[in-house]
N, C-alpha and C positions, 0 to 999 in steps of 0.2 A: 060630591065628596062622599067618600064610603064612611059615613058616621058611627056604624057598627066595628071599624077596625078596629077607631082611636078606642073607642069602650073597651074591649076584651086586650088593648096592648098599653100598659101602662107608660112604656118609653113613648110610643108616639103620642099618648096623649100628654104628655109630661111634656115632650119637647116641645110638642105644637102650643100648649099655653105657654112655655116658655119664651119662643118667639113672637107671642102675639106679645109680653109683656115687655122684651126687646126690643120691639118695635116703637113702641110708645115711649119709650127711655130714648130709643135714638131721637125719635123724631122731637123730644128735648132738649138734647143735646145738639141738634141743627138749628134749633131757636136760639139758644147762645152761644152760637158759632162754633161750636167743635167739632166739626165735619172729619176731620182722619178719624178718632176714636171712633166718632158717628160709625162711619163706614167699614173702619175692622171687626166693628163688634158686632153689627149688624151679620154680616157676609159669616163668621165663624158660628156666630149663637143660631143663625137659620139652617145654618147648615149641618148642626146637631141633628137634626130633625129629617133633615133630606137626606144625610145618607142612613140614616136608621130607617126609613121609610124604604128606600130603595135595597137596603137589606132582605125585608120580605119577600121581595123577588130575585133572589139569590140565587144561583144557577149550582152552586153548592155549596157543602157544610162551611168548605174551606173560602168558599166566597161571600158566604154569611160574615164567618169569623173576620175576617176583613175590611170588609163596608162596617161592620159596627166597630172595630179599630180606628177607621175614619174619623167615625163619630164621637169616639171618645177623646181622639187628637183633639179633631174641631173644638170639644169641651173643656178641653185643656188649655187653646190659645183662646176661647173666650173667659175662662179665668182670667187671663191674661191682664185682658183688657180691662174687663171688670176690676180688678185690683188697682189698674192705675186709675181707675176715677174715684175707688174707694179711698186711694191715700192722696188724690192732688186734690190741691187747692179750687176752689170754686166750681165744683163739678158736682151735680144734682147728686144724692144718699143712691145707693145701689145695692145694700144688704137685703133687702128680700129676694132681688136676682141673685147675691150668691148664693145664699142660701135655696133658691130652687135649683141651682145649678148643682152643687152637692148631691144634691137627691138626684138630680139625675145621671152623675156622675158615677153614685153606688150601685146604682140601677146598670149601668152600662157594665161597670165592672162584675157585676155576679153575673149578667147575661154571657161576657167574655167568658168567665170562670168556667162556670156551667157548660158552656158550648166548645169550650175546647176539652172539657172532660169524655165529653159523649163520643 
């Protein structure tokens, strides 16, 4: 793994602990059998990450802008998810995921801003 990327790019190293913490949330949420949320929030919050990762190798400006479009979708339907475990009934506390989720939701939005200025 290129450990020097995550260092010098705050989105992927944001995203990548972000899913490593989604991870460990899901694979709780398979413990007491909530397998769909399990499985949507897993597949959307990883995939913050992976298309911000495959961003970097953007073929151009306009295919940067794009792939982290992706990414901000993807963060958008992992809110999603996030919120309905925050408000239903018997589903393990989730506020420190939103709240990393925010952060890198700001993050993606001024990288957007920024890159469609340039």
């Amino acid at each position: 793994m290129q450990k020097e990327l995550f260092v010098h790019n705050p989105i992927l190293k944001l995203s990548f602990d972000f899913s490593l913490l989604v991870i460990d949330y899901c694979e709780n949420l398979h413990a007491v059998r909530k397998f769909i949320i399990a499985n949507q929030l897993l597949k959307s919050a990883t995939s913050i990450g992976a298309n911000a990762m495959e961003a970097q190798s953007a073929e151009s400006k306009d295919d940067f802008i794009h792939k982290m479009k992706v990414s901000a979708k993807e963060a958008e339907e992992t809110q999603y998810w996030l919120m309905l475990c925050e408000y239903s009934p018997n589903y393990p506390e989730c506020k420190t995921l939103i709240m990393k989720l925010e952060e890198i939701h700001k993050i993606l939005g001024k990288i957007l801003s920024t890159s469609k200025k340039k």
